[in-house]
C-alpha positions in Angstrom: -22.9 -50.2 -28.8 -20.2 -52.9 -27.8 -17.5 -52.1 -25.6 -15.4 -53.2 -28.2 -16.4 -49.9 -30.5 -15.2 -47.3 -27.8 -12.6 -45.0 -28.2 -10.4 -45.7 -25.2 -7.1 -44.1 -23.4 -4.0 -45.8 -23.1 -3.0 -46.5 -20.2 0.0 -43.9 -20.2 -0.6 -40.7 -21.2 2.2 -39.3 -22.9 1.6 -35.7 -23.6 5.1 -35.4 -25.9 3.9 -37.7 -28.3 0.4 -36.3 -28.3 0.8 -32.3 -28.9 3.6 -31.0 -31.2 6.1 -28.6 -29.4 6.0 -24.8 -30.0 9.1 -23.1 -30.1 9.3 -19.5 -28.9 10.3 -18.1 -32.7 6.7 -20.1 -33.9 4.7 -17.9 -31.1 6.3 -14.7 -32.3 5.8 -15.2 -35.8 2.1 -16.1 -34.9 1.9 -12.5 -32.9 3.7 -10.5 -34.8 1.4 -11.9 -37.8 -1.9 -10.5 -35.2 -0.2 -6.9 -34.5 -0.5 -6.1 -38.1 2.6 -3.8 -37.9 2.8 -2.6 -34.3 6.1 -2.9 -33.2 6.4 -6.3 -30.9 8.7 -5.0 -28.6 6.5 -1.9 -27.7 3.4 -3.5 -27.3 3.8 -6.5 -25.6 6.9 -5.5 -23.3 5.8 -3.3 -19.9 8.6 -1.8 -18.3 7.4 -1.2 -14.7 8.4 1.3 -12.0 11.0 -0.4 -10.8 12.8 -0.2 -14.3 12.1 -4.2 -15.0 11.0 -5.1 -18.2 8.3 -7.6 -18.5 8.2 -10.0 -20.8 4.9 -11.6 -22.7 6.3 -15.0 -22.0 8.5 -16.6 -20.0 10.9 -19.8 -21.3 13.1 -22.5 -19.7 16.0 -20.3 -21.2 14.7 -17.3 -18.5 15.4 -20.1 -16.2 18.5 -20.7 -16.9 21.6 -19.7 -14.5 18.9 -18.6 -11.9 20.2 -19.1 -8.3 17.0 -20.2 -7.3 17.3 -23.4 -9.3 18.1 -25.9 -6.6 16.4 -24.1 -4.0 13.5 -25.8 -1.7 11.5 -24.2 0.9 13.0 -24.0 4.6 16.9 -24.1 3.1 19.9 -22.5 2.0 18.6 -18.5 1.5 14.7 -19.4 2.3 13.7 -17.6 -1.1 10.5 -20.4 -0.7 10.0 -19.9 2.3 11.6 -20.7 6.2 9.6 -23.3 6.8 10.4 -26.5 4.4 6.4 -27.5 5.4 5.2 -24.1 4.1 2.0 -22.9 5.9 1.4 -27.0 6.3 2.7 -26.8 10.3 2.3 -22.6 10.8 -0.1 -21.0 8.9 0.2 -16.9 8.3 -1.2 -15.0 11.6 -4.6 -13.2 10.2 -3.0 -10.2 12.3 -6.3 -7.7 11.9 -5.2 -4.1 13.3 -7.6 -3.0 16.5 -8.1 1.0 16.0 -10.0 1.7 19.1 -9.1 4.4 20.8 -11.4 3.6 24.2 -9.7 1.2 26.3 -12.6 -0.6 27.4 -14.3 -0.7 23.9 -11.0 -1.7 22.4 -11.0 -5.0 24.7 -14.7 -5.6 23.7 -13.7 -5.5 20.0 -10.9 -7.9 20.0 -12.7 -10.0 22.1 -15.1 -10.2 19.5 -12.6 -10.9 16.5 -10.6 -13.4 18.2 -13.7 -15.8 18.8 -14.1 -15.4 15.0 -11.1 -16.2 13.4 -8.6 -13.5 14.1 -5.5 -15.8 15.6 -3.6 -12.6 16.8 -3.2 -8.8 18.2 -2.3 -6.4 16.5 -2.6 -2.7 17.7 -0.4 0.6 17.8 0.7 3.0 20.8 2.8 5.5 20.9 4.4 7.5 23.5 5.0 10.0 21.9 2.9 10.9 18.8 -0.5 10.0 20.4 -2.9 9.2 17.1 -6.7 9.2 18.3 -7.6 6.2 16.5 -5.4 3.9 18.4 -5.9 2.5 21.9 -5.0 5.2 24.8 -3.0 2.8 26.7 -1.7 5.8 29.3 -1.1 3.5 32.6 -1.6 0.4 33.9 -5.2 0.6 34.3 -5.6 1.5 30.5 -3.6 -1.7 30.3 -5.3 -3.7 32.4 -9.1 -2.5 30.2 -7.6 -3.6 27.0 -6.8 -6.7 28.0 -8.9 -7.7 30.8 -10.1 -11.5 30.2 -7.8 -12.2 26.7 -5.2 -14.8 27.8 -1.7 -12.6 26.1 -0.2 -16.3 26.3 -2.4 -17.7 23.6 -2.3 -15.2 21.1 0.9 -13.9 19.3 1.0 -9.7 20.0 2.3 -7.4 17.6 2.5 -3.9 19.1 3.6 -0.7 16.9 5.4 1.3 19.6 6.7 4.0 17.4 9.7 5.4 17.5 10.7 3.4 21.0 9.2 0.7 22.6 10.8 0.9 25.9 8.0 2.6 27.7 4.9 0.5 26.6 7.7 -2.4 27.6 7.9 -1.8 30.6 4.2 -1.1 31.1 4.0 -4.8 30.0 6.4 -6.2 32.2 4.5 -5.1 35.2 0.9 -6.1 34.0 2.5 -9.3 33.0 3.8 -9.5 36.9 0.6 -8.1 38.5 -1.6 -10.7 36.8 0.6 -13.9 37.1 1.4 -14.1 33.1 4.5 -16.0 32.3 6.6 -13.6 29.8 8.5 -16.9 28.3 5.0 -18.2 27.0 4.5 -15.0 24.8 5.5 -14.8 21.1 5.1 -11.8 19.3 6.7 -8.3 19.9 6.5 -4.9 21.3 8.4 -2.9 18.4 10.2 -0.2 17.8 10.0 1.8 14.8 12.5 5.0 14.6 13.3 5.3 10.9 10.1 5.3 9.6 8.4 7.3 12.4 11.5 9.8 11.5 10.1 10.0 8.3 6.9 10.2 9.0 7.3 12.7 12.0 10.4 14.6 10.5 12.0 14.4 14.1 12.4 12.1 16.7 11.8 13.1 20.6 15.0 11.9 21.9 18.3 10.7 20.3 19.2 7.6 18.1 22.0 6.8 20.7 19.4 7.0 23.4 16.6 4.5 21.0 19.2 2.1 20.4 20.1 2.3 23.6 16.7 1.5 25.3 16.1 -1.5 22.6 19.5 -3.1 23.7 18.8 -2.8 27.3 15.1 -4.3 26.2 16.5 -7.1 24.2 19.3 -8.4 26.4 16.7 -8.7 29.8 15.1 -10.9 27.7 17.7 -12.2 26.8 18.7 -13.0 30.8 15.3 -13.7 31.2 14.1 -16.5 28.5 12.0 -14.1 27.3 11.2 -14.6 23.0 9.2 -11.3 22.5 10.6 -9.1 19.4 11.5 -5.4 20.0 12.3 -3.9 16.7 10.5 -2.9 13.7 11.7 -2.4 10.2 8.3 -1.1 8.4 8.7 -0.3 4.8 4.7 0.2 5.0 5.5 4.0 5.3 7.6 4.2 2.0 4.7 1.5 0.2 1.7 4.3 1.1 4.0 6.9 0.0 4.4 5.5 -3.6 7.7 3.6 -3.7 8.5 0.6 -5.9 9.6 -2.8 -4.3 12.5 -2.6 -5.3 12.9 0.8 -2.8 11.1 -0.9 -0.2 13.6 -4.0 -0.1 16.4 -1.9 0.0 15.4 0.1 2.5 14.7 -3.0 4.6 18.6 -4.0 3.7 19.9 -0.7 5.0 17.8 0.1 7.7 18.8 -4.1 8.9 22.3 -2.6 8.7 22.0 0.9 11.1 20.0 -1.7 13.7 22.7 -4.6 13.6 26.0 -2.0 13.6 24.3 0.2 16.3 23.6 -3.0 18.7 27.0 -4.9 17.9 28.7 -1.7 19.5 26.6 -2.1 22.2 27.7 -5.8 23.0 24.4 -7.7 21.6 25.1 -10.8 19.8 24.6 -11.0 16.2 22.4 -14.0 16.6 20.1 -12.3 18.9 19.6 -9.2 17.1 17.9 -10.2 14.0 15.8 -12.6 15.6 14.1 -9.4 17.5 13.6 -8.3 13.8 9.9 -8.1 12.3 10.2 -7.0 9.1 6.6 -5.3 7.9 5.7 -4.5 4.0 3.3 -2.7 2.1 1.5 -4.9 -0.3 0.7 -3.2 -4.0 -1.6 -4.1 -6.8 0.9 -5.5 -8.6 0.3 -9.3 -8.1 3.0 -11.5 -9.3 5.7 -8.3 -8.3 5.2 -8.6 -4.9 4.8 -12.4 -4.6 8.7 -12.0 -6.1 9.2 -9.1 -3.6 8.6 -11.1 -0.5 10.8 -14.4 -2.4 13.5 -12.4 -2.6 12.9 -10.2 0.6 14.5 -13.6 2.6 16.8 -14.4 -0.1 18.2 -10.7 0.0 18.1 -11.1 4.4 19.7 -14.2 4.4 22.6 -12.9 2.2 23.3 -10.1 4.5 23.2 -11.8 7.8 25.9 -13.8 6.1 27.8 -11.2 6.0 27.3 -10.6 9.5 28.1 -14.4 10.2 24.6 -14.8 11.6 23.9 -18.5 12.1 21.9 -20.2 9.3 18.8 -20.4 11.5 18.6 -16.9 12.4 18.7 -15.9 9.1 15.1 -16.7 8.5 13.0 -13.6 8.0 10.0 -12.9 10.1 7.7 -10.6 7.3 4.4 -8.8 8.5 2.7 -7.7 5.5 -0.3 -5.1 5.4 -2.3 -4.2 2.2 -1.6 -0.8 0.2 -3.7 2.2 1.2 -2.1 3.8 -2.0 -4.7 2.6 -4.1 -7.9 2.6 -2.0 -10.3 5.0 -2.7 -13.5 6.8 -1.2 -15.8 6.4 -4.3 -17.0 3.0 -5.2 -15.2 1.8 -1.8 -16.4 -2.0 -2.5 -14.0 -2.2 -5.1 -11.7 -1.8 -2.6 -12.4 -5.6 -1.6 -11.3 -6.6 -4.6 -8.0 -4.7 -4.4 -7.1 -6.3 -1.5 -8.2 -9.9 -1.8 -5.7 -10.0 -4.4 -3.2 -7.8 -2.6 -3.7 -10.2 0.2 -3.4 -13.5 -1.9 0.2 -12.5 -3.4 1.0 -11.8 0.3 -0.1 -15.2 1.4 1.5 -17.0 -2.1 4.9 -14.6 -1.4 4.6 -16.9 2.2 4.4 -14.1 4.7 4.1 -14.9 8.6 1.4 -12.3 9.7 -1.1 -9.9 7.3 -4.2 -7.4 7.8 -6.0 -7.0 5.2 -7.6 -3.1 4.8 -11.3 -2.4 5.7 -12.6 -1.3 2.3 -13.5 2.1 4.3 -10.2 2.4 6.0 -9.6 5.6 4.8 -12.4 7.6 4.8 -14.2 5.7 7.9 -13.9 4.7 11.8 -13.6 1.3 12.4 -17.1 -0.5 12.1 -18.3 -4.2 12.8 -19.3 -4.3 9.2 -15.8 -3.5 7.2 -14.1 -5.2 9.5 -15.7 -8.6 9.6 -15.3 -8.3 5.5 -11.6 -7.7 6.2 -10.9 -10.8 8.3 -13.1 -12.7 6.6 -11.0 -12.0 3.4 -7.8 -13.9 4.8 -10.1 -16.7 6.5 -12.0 -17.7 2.8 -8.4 -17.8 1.5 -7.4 -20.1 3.7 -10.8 -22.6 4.6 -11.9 -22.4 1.3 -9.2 -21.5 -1.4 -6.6 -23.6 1.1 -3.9 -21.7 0.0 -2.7 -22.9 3.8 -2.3 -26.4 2.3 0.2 -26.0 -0.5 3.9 -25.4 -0.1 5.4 -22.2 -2.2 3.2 -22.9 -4.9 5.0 -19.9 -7.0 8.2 -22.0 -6.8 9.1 -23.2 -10.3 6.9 -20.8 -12.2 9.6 -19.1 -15.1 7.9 -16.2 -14.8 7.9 -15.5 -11.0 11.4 -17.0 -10.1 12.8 -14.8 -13.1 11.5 -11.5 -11.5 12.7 -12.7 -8.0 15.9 -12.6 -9.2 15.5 -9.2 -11.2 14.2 -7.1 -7.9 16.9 -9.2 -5.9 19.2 -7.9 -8.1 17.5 -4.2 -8.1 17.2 -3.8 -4.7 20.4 -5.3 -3.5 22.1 -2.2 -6.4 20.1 0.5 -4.3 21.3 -0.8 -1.1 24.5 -0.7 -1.8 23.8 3.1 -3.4 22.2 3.9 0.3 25.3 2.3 2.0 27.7 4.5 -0.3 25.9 7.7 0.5 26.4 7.1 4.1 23.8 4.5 5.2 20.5 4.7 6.0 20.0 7.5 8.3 22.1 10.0 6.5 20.3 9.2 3.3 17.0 10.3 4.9 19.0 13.4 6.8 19.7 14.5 3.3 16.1 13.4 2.0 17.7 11.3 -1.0 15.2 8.0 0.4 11.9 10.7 0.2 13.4 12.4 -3.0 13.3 8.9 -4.6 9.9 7.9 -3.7 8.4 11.2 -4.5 10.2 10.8 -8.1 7.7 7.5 -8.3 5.0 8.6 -7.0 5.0 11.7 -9.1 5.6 10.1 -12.1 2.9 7.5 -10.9 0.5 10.5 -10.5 1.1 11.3 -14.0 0.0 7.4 -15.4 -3.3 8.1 -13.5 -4.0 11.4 -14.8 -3.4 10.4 -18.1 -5.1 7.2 -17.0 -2.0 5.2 -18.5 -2.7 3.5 -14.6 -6.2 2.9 -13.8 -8.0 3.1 -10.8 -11.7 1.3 -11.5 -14.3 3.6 -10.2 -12.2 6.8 -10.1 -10.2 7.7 -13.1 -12.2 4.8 -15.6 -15.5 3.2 -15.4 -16.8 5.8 -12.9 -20.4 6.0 -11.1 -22.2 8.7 -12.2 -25.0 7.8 -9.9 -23.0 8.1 -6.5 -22.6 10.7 -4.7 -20.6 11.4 -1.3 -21.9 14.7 -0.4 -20.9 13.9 3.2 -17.2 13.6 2.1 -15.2 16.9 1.3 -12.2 16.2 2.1 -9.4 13.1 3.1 -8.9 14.4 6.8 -4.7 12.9 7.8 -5.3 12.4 11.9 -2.9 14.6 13.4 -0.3 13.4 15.8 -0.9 16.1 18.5 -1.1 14.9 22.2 -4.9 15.4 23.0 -5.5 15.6 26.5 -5.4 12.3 28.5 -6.7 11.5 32.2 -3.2 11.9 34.1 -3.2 10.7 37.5 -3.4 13.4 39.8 -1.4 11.9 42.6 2.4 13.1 43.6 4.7 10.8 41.9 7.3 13.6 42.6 9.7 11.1 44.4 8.8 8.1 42.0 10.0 10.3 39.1 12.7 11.7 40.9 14.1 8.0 40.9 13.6 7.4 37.6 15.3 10.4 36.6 18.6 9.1 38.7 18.2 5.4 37.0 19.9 4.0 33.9 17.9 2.0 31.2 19.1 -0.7 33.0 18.1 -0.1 36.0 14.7 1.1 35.0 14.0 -2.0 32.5 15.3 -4.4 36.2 13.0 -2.1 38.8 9.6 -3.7 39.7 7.0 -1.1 40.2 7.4 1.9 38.3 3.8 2.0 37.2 2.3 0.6 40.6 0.8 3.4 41.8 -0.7 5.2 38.9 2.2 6.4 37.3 1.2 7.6 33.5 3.6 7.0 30.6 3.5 10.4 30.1 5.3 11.1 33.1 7.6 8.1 32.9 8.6 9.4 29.2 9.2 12.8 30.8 11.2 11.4 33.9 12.9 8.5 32.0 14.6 10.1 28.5 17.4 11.8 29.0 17.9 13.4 25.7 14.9 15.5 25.3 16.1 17.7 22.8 15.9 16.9 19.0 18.9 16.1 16.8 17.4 16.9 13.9 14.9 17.4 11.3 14.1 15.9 7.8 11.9 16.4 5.1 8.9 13.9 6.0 7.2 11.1 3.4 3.7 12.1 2.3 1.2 9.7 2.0 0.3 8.8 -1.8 -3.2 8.3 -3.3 -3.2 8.5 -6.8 -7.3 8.0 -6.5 -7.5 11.7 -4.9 -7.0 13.8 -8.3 -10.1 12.4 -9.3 -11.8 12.4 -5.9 -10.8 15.7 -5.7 -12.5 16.6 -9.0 -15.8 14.6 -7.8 -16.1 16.5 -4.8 -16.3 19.7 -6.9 -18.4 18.7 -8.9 -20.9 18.0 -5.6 -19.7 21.8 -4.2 -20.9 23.3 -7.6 -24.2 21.1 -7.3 -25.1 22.5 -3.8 -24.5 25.6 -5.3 -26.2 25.6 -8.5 -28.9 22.3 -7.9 -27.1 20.5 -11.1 -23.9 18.8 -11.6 -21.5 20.8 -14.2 -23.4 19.3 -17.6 -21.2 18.1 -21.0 -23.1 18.0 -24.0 -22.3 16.0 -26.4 -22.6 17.5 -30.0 -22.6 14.2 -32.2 -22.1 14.8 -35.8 -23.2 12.3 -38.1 -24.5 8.7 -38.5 -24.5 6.3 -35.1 -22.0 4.4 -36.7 -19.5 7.7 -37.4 -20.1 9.6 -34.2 -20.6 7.1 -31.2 -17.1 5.4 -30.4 -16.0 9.0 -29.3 -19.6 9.5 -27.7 -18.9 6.5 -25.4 -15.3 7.5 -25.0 -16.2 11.3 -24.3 -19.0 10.0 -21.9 -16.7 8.0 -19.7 -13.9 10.1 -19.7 -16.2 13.3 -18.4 -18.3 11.1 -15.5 -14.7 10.7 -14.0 -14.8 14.3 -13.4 -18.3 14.3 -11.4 -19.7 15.9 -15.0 -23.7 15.4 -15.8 -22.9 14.5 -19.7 -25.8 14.7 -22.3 -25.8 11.9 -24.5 -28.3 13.0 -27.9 -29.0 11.3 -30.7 -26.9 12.0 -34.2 -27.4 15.7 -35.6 -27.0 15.6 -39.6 -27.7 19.4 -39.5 -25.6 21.8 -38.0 -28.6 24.5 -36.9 -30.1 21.5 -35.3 -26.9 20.1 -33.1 -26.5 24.3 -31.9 -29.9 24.6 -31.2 -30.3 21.8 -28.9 -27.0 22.2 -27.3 -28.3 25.9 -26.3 -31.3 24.2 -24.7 -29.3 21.9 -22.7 -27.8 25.6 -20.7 -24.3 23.5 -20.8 -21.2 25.7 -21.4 -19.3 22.6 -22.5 -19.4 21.4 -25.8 -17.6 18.1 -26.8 -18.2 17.4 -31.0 -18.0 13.7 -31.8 -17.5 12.5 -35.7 -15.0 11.5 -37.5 -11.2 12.4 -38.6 -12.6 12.7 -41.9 -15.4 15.0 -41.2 -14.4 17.3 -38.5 -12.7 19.5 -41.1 -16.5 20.3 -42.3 -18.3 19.8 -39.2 -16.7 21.6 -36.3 -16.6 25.1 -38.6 -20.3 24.7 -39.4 -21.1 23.7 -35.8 -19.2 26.7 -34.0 -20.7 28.8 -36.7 -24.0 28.1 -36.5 -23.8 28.6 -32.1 -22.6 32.3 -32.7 -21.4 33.9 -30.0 -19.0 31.5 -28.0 -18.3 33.9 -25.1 -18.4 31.8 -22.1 -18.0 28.4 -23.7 -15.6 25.7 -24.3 -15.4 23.6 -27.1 -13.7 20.2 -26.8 -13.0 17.6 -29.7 -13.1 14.4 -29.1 -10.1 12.7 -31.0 -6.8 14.7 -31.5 -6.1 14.4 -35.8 -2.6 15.5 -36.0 -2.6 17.1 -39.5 -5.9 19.4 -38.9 -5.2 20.4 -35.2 -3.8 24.1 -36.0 -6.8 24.5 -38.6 -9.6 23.3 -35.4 -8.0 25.7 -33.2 -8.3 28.4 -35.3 -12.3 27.4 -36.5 -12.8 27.7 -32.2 -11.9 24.5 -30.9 -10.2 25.1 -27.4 -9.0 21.4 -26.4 -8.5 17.8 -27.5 -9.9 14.2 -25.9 -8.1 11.2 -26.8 -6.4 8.1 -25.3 -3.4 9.5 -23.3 -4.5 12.7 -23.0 -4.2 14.0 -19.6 -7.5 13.8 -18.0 -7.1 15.5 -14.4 -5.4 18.7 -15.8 -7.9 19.0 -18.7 -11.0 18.9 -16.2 -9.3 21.1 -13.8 -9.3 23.5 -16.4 -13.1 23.1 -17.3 -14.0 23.6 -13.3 -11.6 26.9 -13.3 -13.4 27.9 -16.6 -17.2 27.2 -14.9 -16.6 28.5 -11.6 -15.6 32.3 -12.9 -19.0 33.3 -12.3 -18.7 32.2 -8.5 
């Protein structure tokens, strides 16, 4: 065949001329004409938690009057980022958490991840609430065996202090002076976290005067000192695992900003140098192109503020740790949770965060382990060596659909901020618990999507495991902040602590050798505060996991197996031709393996004698019929007749026909399975009805 005979392009490709345009009234039409008569507006709008509606399709009309129009990354309100080179000159910091509470085995282990692609540290301490899975860094020699041989210079260090960070500071300081380090060459920052260890704790140890007091001292010797390290922490991660929307979380970032910047301002700190000793952490949810729009308009909500507060343009720029959610992990099929937070972790990286950890798929239910945790970092590292999402620059920018949201939760959350701010601020909105009040009001009505199963959660409340069992598990166990005991030196530091008590914040933070001669932090917390007693108390946050209803109805189903050597059995009595009876079946099936139940799956019955008979056999006191709208008025009575004597059995139908339900109820039929139904409470029911006899 010639040349001549082939088809070939032109050289331009013009795709106007070649495709017709389709207007958005032509795509309606088109699905409207596909719903055959379901109402457009209800089924292909989804209004989410935050009270946005969604939209099946995004314009160039959506775009229209955005702010974001002109925007580019590293100007103006840094919605696309702070850097106008994206992740092209600073990639995000694959900031994996080290929860080792051995000193010595702690160093061994983050030795071992920086050599293989970690790029930072990341650990918490606290003086006060001591949590067993995090390093016990007590004294100088615990510091000097969790970092012995890591050079702190090279890596950036984030350290969760808790609710102060002025002792573990000061701990620093002298390790950095004992070994030589130069404090200038470290980035990073030893944070304090009051607000949300307030509500997690329901009290602080000492006053807020007091914390704010400490941070300024802190901040303004490094200040003198040409020292960059950060020292305060606003972490939103709290209110993420307890439920909360984005649009909660932002504004509780906004407010919180505001009680650190008025509470240092009185205290002489420049504006400037305030918020650039602010890490801002978040929680990262499910919900994929929501929170790449929460962390877009996270700096474009920050930069508006610090306006206000006539912060320079350049320290406007928002610093953003992000962690993925432990709202939605869950303890059966745990290697789903991989797949929860790869994509968690991707809209992180795409929102343009500066530092993430990614979850071990076991964090919840396991110690750390070699195995989980290599899968974890090695999450963020394929992202970026082999899906390069290091080498493009916002690529979210532009998209209708994202840069509209942005400016919906901007719009949310700057509306609840200024809500917080009329109640008071910050802190007297969790004194009065309207912050926890609104997050529980989520995550209950979030609770009641999963039950329902309106929200799913793959492997717990659809598409369960039948086959897997976690006899080992019988309970989530929450670590405990109690104080277990710690070595404390045994040597009289009765004078050195009798100094400290005499010394300001000041003085302590400009004193050389406080820790020297074995000094603990336990008795430098004890010498150094000066307001030991507590101002007040508030209701705490809980954590929130949806996945534990179900878990929870797993696990009994394993307690009634070691009881009884058989899961709780369903049987299902299906009425009729394969054809009539098995979309229920397979419905009925799924819906009762979320529960833990053994379900008996038999062939059609046409006889009614038969279907009894066999379900007798099967020594099950559940009894789920599964047929047709059209026969159940015929079936179920012959069914329940022919069983007899129902004493000690439930009888379920699967399907819920509105115009016979009073006429089933009265032939014997005790409860209804359908789409919506609410599956947690319904199964709750069956184990309270099963377990009598125990």
């Amino acid at each position: 065949m010639s040349l001549e005979n082939k088809s070939q392009l032109d050289e331009k490709i013009n795709l106007k001329e070649d495709f017709t345009t389709t207007g958005f009234d032509e795509w309606k039409n088109l699905v409207v004409a596909e719903l055959k008569g379901v109402d457009f507006q209800k089924k292909m709008f989804t209004k989410t938690y935050e009270g946005i509606t969604l939209k099946p399709i995004y314009t160039k009309t959506d775009f229209e009057n955005n702010p974001f129009i002109n925007e580019f990354p590293g100007m103006v309100n840094y919605v696309r980022g702070g850097n106008s080179a994206g992740y092209l000159s600073n990639g995000w910091l694959i900031c994996q958490e080290t929860k080792i509470s051995d000193p010595k085995k702690f160093n061994e282990v983050l030795k071992s991840d920086l050599e293989k692609g970690r790029n930072a540290i990341h650990f918490s301490t606290d003086s006060y609430n001591y949590d067993e899975s995090n390093p016990r860094i007590n004294s100088l020699e615990d510091f000097e065996n969790a970092f012995c041989g890591i050079d702190l210079t090279k890596y950036p260090l984030l350290a969760n202090c808790g609710e102060s960070n002025f002792p573990m500071f000061i701990l620093l300081k002298e390790y950095a002076t004992k070994n030589n380090i130069d404090m200038k060459m470290m980035t990073g920052g030893f944070l304090a976290s009051p607000f949300s260890e307030l509500l997690k704790n329901g009290s602080l140890h000492k006053s807020t005067d007091e914390i704010f007091e400490e941070i300024s001292q802190t901040i303004l010797w490094c200040s003198k000192n040409g020292i960059s390290l950060r020292t305060i922490a606003i972490d939103s991660t709290i209110l993420n695992n307890s439920g909360a929307t984005a649009v909660q979380e932002l504004a509780f970032v906004l407010a919180s900003g505001v009680e650190f910047i008025n509470n240092l301002l009185d205290r002489k700190v420049d504006i400037n140098l305030i918020v650039k000793n602010i890490v801002v952490s978040f929680g990262v949810g499910s919900n994929y192109f929501l929170e790449i729009a929460k962390f877009r308009a996270a700096r474009f909500l920050w930069s508006k503020l610090l306006e206000v507060f006539n912060a320079d343009e350049e320290s406007r720029k928002l610093f953003i740790n992000a962690r993925t959610t432990k709202s939605n992990q869950t303890i059966y099929d745990p290697h789903v949770n991989i797949l929860r937070t790869t994509t968690e972790a991707f809209s992180a990286i795409v929102g343009g965060v500066d530092s993430l950890h990614t979850n071990r798929f076991d964090e919840i239910f396991s110690d750390e382990n070699e195995f989980a945790g290599r899968i974890a970092r090695n999450t963020q590292i394929i992202l970026k060596e082999e899906a390069h999402l290091d080498k493009v620059i916002d690529p979210a920018g532009g998209s209708y659909f994202v840069e509209s949201l942005t400016k919906e939760i901007a719009e949310a959350a700057w509306k609840e901020f200024q809500l917080i701010q009329s109640k008071g601020g910050l802190l007297e909105c969790i004194k009065s618990g309207y912050i926890q009040d609104s997050v529980s009001a989520v995550a209950e009505q979030k609770s009641k999507d999963v039950k329902t199963r309106k929200q799913v959660i793959v492997g717990s409340n659809m598409y369960a495991n039948p086959k897997e069992s976690r006899e080992l598990i019988t309970e989530i166990e929450i670590t405990s902040n109690q104080n277990p005991a710690i070595n404390i030196s045994k040597k009289n530091h009765e004078n050195l602590i009798t100094k400290i008590q005499l010394m300001n914040k000041n003085e302590i933070i400009e004193h050389g050798e406080i820790f020297k001669d074995g000094l603990t932090i336990e008795e430098f917390v004890s010498a150094s505060d000066k307001s030991s007693k507590q101002e007040f108390e508030i209701k705490t946050l809980a954590n929130f996991r949806p996945a534990e209803l179900f878990e929870e109805l797993r696990i009994q189903s394993e307690k009634y197996k070691k009881k009884t050597g058989a899961k709780p059995k369903v049987y299902l009595i299906n009425m009729g031709s394969v054809k009539q009876f098995k979309a229920r079946a397979d419905f009925s099936r799924a819906f009762f393996e979320t529960g833990g139940f053994d379900v008996i799956y038999p062939n059609g019955f046409t006889e009614a004698e038969e279907a009894a008979e066999k379900f007798h056999q099967s020594g099950s006191k559940i009894a789920v019929i599964c047929s047709t709208d059209e026969n159940y008025p015929s079936v179920v009575p012959s069914v329940l007749s022919a069983i007899g004597d129902k004493k000690n059995l439930m009888f379920i139908l699967a399907g819920y026909p509105k115009d016979q339900i009073d006429l089933l109820k009265q032939a014997g039929i005790d409860d209804f399975i359908f789409l919506g139904c609410n599956a947690y409470d319904l199964m709750k029911k069956i184990y309270s009805f099963i377990e009598k006899e125990f």
